[in-house]
PyMOL Python script that loads the backbone (N, CA, C, O; Angstrom):
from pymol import cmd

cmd.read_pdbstr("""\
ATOM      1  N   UNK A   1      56.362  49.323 178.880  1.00  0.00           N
ATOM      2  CA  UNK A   1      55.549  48.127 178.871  1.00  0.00           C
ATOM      3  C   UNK A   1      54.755  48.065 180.172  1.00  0.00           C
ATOM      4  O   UNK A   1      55.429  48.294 181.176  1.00  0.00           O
ATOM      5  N   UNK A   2      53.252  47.760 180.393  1.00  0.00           N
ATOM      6  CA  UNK A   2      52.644  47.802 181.314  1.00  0.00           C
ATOM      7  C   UNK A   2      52.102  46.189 181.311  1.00  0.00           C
ATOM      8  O   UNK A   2      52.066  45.612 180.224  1.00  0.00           O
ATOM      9  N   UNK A   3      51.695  45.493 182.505  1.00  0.00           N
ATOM     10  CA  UNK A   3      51.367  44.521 182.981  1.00  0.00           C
ATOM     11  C   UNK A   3      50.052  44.252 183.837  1.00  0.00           C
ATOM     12  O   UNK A   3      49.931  44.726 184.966  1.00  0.00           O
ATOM     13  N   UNK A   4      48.751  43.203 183.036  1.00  0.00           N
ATOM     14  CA  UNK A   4      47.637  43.432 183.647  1.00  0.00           C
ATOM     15  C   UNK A   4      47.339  41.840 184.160  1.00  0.00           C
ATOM     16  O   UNK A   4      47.591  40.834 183.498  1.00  0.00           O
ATOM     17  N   UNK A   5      46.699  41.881 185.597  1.00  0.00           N
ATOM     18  CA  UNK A   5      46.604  40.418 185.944  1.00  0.00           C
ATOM     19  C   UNK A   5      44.778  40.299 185.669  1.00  0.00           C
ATOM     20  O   UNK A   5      43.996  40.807 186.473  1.00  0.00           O
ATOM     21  N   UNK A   6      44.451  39.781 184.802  1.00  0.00           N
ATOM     22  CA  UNK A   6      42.990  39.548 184.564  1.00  0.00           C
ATOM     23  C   UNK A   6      42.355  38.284 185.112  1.00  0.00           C
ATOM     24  O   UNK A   6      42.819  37.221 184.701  1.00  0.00           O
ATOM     25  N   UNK A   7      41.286  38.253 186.048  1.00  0.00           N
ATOM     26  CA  UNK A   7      40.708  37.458 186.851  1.00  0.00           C
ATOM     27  C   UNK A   7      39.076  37.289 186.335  1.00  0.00           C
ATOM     28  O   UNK A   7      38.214  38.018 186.826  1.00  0.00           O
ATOM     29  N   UNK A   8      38.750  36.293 185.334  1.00  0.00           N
ATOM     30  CA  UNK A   8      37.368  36.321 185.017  1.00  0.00           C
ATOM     31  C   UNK A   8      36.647  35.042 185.618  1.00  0.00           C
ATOM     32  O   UNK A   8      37.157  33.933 185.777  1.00  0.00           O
ATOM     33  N   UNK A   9      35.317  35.445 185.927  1.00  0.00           N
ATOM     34  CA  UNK A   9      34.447  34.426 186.233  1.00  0.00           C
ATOM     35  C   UNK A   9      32.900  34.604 185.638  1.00  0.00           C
ATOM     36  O   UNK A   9      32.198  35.615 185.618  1.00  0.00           O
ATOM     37  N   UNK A  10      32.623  33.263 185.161  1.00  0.00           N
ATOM     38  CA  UNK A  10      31.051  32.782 184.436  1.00  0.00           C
ATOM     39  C   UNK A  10      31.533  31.825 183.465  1.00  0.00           C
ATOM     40  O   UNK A  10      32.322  30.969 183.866  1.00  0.00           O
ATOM     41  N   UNK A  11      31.254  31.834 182.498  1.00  0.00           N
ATOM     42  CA  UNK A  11      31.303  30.488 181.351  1.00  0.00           C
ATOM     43  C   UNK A  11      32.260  30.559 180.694  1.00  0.00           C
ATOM     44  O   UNK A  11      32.158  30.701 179.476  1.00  0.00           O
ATOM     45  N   UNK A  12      33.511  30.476 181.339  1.00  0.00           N
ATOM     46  CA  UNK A  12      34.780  30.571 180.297  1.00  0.00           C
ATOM     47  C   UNK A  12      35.628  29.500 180.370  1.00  0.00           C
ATOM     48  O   UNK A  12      36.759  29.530 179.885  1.00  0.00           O
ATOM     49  N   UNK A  13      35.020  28.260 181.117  1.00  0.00           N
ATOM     50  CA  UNK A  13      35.906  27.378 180.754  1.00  0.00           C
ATOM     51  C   UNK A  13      34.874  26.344 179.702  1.00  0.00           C
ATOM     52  O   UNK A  13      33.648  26.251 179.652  1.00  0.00           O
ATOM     53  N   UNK A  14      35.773  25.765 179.056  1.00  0.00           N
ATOM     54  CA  UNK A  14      35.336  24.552 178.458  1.00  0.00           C
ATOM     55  C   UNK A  14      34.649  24.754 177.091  1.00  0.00           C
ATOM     56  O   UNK A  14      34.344  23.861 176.299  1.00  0.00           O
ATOM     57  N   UNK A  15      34.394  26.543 176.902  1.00  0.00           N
ATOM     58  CA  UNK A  15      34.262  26.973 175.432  1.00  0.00           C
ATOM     59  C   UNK A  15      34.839  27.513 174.909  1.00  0.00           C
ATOM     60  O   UNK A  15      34.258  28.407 174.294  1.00  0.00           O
ATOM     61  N   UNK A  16      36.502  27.417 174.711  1.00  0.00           N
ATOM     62  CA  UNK A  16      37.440  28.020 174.180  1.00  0.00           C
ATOM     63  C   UNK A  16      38.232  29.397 174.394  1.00  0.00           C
ATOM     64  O   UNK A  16      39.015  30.125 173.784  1.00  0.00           O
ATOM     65  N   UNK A  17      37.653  29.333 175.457  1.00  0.00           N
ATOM     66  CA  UNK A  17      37.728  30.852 175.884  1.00  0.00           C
ATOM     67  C   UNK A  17      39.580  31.241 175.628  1.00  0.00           C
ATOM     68  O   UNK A  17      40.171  32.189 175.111  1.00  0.00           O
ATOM     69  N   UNK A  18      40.139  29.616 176.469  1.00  0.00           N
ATOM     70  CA  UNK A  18      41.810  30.570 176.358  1.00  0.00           C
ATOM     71  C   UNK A  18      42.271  30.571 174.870  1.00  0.00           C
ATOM     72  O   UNK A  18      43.129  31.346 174.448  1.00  0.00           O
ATOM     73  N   UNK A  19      41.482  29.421 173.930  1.00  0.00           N
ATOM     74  CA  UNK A  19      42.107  29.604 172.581  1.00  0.00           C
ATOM     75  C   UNK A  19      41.730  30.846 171.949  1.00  0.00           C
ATOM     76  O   UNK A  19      42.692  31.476 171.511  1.00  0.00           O
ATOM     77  N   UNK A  20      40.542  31.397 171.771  1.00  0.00           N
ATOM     78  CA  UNK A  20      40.251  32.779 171.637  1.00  0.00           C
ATOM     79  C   UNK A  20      40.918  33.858 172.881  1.00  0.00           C
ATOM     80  O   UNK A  20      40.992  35.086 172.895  1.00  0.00           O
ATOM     81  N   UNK A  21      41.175  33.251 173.475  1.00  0.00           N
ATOM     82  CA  UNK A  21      42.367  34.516 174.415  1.00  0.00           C
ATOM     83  C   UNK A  21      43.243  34.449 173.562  1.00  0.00           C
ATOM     84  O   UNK A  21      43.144  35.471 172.883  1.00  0.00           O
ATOM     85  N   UNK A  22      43.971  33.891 173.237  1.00  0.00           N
ATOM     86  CA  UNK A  22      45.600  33.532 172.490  1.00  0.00           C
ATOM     87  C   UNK A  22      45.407  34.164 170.810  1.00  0.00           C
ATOM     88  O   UNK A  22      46.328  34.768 170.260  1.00  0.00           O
ATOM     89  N   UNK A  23      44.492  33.990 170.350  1.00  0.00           N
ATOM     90  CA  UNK A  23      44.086  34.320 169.246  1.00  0.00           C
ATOM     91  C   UNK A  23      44.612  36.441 169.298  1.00  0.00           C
ATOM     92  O   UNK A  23      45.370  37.220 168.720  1.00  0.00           O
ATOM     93  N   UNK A  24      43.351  36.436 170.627  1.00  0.00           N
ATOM     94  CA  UNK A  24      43.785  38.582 170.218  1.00  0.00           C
ATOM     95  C   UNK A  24      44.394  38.609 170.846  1.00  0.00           C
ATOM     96  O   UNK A  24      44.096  39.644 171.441  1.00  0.00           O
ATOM     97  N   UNK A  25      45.668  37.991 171.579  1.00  0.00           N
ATOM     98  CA  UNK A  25      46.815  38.070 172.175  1.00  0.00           C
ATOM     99  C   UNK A  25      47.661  38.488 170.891  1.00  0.00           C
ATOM    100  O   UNK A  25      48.168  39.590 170.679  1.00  0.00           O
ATOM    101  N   UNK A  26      47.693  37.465 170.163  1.00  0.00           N
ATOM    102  CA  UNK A  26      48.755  37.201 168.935  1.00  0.00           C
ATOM    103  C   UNK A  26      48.617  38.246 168.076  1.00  0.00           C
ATOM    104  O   UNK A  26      49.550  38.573 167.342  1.00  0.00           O
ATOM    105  N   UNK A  27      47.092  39.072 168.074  1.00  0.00           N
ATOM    106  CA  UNK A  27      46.159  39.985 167.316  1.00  0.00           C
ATOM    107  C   UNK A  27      46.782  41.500 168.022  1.00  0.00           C
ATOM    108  O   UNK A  27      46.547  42.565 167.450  1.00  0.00           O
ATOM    109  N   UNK A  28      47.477  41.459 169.131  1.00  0.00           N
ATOM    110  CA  UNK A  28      47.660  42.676 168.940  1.00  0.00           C
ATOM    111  C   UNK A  28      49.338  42.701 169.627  1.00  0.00           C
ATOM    112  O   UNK A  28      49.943  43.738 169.900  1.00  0.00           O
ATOM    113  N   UNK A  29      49.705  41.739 169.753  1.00  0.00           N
ATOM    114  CA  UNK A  29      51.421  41.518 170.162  1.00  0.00           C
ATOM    115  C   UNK A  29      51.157  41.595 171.886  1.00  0.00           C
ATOM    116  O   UNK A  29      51.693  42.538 172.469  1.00  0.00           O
ATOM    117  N   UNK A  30      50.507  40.813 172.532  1.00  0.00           N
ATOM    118  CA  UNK A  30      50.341  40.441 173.435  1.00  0.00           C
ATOM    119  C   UNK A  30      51.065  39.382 173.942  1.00  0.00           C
ATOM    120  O   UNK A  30      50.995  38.336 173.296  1.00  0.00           O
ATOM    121  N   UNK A  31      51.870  39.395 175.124  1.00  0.00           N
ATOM    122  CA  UNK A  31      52.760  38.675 175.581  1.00  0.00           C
ATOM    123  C   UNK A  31      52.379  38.354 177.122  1.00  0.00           C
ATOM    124  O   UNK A  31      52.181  39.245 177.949  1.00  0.00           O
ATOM    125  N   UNK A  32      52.296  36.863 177.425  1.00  0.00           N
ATOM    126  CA  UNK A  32      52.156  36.152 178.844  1.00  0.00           C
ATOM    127  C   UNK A  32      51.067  34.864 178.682  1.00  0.00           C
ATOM    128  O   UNK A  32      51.513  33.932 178.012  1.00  0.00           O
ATOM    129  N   UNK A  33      49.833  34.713 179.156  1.00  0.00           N
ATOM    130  CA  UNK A  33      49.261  33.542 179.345  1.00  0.00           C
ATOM    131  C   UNK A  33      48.051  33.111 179.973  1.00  0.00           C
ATOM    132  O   UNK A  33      47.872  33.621 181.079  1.00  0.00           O
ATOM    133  N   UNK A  34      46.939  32.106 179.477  1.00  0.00           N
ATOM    134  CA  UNK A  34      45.626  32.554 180.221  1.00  0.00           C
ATOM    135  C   UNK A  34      45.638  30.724 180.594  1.00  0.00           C
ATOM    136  O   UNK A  34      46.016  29.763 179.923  1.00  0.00           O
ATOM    137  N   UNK A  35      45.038  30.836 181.963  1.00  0.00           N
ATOM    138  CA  UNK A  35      45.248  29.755 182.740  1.00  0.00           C
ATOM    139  C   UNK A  35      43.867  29.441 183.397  1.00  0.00           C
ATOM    140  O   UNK A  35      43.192  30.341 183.896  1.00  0.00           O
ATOM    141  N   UNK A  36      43.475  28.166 183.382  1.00  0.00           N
ATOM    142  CA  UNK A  36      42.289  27.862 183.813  1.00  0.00           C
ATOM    143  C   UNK A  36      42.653  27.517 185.282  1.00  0.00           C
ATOM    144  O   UNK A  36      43.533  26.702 185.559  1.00  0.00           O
ATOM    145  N   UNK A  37      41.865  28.237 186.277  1.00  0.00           N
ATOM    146  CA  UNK A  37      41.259  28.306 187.544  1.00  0.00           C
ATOM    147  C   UNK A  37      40.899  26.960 187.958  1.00  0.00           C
ATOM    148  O   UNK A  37      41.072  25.886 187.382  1.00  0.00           O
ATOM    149  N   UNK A  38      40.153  27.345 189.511  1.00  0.00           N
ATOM    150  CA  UNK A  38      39.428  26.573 189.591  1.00  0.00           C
ATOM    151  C   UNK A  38      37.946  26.175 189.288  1.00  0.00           C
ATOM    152  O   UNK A  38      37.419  25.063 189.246  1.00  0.00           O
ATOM    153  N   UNK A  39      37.256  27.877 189.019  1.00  0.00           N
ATOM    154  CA  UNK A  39      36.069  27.752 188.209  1.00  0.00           C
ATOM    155  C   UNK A  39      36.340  28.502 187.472  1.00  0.00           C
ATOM    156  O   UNK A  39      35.601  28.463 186.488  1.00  0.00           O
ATOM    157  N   UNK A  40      37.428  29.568 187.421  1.00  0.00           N
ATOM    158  CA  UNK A  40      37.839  30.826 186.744  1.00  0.00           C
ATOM    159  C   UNK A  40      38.753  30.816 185.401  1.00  0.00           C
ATOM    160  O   UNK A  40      39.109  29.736 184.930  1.00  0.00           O
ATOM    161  N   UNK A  41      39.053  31.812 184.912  1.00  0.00           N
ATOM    162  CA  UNK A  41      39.855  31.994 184.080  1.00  0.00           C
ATOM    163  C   UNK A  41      40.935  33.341 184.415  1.00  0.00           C
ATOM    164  O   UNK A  41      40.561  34.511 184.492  1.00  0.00           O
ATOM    165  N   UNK A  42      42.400  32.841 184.595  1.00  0.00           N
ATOM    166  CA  UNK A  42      43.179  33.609 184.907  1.00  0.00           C
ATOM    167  C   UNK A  42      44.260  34.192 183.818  1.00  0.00           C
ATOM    168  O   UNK A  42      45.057  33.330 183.447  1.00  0.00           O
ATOM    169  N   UNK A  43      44.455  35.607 183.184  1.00  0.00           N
ATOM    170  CA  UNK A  43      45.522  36.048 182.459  1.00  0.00           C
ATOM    171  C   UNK A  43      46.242  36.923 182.753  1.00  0.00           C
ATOM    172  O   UNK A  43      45.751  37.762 183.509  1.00  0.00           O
ATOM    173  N   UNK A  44      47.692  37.130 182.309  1.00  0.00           N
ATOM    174  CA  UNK A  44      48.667  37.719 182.700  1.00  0.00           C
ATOM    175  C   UNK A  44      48.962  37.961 181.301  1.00  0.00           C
ATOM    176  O   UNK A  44      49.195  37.087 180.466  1.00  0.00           O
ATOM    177  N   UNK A  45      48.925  39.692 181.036  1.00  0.00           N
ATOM    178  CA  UNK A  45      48.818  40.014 179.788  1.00  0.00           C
ATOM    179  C   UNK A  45      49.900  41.298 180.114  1.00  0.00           C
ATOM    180  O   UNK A  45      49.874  42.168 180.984  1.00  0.00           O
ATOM    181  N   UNK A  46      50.735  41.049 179.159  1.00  0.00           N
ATOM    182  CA  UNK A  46      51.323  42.896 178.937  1.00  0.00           C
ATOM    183  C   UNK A  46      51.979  42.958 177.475  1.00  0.00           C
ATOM    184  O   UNK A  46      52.459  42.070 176.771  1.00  0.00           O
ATOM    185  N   UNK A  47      51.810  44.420 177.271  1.00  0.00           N
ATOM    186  CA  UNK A  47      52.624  44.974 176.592  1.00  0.00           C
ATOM    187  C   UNK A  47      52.223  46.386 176.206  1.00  0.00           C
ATOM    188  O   UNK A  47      51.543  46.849 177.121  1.00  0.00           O
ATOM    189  N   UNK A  48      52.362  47.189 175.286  1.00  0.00           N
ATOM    190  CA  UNK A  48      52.249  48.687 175.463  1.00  0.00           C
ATOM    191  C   UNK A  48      50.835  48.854 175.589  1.00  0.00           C
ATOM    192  O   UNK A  48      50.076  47.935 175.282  1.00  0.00           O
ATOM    193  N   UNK A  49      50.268  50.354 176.174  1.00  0.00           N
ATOM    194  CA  UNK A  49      49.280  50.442 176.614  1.00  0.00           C
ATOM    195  C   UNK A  49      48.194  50.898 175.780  1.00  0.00           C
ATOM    196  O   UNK A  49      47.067  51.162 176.200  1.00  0.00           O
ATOM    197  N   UNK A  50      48.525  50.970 174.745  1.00  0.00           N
ATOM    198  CA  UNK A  50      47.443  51.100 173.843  1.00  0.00           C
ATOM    199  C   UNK A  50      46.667  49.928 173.275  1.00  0.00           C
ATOM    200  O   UNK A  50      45.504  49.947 172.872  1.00  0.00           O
ATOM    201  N   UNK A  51      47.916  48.405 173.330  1.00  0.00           N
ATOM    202  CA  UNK A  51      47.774  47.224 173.102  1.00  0.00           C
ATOM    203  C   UNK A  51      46.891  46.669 174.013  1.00  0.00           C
ATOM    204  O   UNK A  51      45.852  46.130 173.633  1.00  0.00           O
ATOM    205  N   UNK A  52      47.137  46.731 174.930  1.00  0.00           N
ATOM    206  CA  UNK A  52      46.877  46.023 176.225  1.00  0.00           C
ATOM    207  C   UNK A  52      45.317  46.138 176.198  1.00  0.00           C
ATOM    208  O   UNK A  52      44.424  45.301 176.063  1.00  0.00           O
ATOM    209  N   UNK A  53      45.337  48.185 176.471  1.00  0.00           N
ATOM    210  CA  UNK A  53      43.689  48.053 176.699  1.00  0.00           C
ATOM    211  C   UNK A  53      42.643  47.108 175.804  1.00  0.00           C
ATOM    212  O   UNK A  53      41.805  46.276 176.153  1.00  0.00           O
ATOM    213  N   UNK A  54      43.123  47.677 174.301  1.00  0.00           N
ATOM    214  CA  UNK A  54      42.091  46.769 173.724  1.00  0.00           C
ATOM    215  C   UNK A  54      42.517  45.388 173.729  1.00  0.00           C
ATOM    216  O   UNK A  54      41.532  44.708 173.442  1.00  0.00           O
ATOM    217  N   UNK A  55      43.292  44.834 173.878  1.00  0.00           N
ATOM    218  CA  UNK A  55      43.288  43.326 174.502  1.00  0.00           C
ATOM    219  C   UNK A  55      42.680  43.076 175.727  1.00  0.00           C
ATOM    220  O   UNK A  55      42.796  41.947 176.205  1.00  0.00           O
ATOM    221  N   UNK A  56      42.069  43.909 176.304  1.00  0.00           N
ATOM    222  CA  UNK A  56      41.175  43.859 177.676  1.00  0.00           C
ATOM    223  C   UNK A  56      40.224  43.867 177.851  1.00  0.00           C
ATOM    224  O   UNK A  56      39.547  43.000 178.404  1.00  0.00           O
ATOM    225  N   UNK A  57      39.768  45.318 177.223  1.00  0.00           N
ATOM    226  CA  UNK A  57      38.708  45.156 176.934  1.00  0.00           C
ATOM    227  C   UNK A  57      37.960  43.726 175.540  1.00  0.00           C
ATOM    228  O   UNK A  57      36.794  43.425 175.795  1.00  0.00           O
ATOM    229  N   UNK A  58      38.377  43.221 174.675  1.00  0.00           N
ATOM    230  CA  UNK A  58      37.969  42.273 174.190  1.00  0.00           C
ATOM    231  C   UNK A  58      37.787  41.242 174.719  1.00  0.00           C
ATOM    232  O   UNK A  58      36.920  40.412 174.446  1.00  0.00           O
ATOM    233  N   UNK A  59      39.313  41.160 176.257  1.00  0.00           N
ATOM    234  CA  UNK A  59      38.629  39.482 176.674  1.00  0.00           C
ATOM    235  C   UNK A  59      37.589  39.461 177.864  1.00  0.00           C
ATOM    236  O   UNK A  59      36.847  38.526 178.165  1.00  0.00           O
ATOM    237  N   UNK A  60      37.665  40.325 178.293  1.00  0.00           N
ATOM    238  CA  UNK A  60      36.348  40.868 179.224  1.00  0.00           C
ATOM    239  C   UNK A  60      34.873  40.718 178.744  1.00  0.00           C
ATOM    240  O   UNK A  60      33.859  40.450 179.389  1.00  0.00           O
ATOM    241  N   UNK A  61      35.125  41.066 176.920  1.00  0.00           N
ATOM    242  CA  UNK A  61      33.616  40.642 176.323  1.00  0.00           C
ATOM    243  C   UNK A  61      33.190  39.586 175.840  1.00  0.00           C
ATOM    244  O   UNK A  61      32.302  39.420 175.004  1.00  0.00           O
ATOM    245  N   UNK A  62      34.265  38.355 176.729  1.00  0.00           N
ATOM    246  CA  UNK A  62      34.116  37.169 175.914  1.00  0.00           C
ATOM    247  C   UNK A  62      34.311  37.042 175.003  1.00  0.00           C
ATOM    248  O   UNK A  62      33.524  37.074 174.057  1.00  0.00           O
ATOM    249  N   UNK A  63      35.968  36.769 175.002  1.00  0.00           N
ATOM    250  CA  UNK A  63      36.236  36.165 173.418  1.00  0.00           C
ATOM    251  C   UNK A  63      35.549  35.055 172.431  1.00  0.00           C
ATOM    252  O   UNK A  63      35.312  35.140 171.226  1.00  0.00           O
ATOM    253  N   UNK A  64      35.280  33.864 173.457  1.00  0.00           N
ATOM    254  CA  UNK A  64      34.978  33.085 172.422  1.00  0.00           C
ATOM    255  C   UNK A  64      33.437  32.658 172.462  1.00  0.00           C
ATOM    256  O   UNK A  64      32.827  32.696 173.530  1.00  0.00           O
ATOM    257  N   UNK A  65      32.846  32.266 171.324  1.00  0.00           N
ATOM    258  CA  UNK A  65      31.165  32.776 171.102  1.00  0.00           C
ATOM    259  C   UNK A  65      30.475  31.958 172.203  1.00  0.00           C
ATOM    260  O   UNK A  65      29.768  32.601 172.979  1.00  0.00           O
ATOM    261  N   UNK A  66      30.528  31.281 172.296  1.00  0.00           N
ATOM    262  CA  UNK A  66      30.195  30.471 174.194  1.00  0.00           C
ATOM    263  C   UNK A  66      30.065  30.875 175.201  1.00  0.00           C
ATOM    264  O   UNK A  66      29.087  30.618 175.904  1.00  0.00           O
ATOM    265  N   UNK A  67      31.317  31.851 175.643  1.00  0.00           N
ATOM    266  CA  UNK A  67      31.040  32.281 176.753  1.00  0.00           C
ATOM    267  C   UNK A  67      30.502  33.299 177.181  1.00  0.00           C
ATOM    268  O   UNK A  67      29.872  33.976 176.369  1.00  0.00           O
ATOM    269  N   UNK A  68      30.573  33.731 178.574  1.00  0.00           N
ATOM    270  CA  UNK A  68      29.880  34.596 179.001  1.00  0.00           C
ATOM    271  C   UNK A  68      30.670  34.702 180.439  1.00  0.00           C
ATOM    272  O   UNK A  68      30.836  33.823 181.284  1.00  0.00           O
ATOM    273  N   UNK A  69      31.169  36.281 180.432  1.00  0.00           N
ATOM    274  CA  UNK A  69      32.152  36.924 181.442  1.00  0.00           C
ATOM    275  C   UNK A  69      31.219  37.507 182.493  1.00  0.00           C
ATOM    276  O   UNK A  69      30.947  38.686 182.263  1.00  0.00           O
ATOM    277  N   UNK A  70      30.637  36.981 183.621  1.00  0.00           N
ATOM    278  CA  UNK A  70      29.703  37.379 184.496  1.00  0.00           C
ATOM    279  C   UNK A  70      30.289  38.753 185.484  1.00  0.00           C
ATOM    280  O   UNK A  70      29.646  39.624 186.070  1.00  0.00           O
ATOM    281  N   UNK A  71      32.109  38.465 185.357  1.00  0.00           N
ATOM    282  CA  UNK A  71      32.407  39.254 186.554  1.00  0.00           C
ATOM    283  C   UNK A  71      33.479  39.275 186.180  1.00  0.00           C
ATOM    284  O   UNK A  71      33.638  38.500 185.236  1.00  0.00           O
ATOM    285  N   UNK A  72      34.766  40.066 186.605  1.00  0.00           N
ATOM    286  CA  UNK A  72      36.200  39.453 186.010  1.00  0.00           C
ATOM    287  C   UNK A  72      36.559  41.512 187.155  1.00  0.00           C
ATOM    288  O   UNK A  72      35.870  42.436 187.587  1.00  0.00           O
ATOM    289  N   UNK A  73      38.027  41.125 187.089  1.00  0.00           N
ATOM    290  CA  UNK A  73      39.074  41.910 187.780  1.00  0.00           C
ATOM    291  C   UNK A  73      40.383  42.325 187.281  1.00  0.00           C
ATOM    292  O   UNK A  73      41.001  41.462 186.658  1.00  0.00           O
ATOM    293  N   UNK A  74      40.882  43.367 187.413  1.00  0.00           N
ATOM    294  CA  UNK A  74      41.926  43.865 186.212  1.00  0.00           C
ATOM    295  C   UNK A  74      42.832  44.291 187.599  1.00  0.00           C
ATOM    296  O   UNK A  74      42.405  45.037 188.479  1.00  0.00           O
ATOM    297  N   UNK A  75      44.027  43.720 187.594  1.00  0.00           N
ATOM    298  CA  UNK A  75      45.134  44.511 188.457  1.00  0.00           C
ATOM    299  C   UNK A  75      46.701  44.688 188.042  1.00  0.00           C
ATOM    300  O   UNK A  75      47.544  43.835 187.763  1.00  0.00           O
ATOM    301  N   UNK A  76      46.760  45.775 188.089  1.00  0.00           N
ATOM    302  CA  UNK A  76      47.990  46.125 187.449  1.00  0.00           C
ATOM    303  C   UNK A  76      49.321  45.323 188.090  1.00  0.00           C
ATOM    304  O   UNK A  76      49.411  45.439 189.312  1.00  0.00           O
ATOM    305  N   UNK A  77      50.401  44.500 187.414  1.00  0.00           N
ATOM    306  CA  UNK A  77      51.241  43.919 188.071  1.00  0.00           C
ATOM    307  C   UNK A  77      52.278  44.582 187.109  1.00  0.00           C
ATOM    308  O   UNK A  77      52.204  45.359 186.157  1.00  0.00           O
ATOM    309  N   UNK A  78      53.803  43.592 188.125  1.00  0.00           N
ATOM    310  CA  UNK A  78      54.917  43.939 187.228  1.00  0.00           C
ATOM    311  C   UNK A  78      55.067  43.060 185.632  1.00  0.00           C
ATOM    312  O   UNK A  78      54.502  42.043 185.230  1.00  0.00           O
ATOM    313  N   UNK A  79      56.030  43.921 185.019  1.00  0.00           N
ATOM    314  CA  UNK A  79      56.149  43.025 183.984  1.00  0.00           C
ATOM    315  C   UNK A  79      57.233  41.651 183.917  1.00  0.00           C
ATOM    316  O   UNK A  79      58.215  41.538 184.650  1.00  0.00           O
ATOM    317  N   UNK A  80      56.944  40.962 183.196  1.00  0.00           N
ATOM    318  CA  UNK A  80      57.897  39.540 183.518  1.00  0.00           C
ATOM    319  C   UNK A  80      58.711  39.655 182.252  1.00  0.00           C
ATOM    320  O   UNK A  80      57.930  39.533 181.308  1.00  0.00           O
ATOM    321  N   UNK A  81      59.732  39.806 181.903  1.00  0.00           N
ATOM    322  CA  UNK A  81      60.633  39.625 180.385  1.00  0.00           C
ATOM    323  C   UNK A  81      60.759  38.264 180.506  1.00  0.00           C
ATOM    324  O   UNK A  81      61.826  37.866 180.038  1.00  0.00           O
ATOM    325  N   UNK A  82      60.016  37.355 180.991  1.00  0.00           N
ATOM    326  CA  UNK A  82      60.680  36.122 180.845  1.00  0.00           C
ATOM    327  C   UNK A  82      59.267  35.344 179.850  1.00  0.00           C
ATOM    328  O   UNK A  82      59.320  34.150 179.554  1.00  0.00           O
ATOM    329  N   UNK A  83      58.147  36.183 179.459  1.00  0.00           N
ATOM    330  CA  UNK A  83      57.222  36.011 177.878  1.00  0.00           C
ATOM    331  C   UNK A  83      57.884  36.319 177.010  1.00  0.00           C
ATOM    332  O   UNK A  83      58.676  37.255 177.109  1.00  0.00           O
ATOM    333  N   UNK A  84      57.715  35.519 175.788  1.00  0.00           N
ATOM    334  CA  UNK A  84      58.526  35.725 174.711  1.00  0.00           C
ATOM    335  C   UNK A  84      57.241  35.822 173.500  1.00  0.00           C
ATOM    336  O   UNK A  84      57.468  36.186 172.346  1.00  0.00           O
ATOM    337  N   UNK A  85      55.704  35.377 174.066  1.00  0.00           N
ATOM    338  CA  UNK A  85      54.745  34.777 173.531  1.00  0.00           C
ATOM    339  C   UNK A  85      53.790  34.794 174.309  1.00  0.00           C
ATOM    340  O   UNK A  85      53.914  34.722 175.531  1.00  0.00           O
ATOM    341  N   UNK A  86      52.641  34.898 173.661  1.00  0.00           N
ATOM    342  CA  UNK A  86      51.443  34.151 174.582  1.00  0.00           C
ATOM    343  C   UNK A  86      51.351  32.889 174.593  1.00  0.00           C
ATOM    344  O   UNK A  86      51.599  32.284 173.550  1.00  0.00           O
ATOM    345  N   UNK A  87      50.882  32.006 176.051  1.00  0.00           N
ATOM    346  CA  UNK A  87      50.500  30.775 175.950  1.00  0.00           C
ATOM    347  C   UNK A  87      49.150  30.614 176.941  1.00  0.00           C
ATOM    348  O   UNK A  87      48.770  31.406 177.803  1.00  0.00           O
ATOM    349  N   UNK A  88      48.629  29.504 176.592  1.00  0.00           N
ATOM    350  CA  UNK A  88      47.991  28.790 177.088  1.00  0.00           C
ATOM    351  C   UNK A  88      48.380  27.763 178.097  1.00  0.00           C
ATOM    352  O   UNK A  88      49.384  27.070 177.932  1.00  0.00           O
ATOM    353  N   UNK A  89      47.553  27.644 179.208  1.00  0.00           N
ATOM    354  CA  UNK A  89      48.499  26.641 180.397  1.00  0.00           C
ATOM    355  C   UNK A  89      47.423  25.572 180.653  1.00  0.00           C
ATOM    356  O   UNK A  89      47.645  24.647 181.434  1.00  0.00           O
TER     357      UNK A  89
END
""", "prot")
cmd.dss("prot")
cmd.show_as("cartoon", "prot")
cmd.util.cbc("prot")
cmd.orient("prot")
């Protein structure tokens, strides 16, 4: 199991962005949580690495039809067994 800390910034709050996060979370067995910033959007995503990438690459392209990912940051962290689920915070 691998663990990615995703850091996006541009128009991702306030157009659904974490409910369409949670959506291809659930879409590909994605486990942890996307958290609104202070202008940003923050996720903590893992699970196997075939999963992951394309769960990365999708939320990087703006999941939800609103937004728009100007900039964003991918860093590999540990994994937490203490996700059971994706959530929203």
């Amino acid at each position: 199991m691998e663990a990615k800390l995703i850091t996006l910034t541009g128009k991702v709050q306030g157009v659904g962005f974490r409910y369409h996060t949670k959506a291809i979370a659930d879409q590909y067995g994605i486990k942890g949580y996307a958290k609104n910033l202070t202008e940003d959007v923050e996720v903590f995503a893992q699970g196997d690495e075939p999963s992951l990438a394309q769960f990365t690459d999708a939320v990087v392209s703006g999941p939800a039809p609103l937004s728009r990912v100007a900039d964003y940051s991918v860093e590999s962290v540990e994994p937490d067994d203490d996700y059971t689920n994706f959530k929203t915070l």
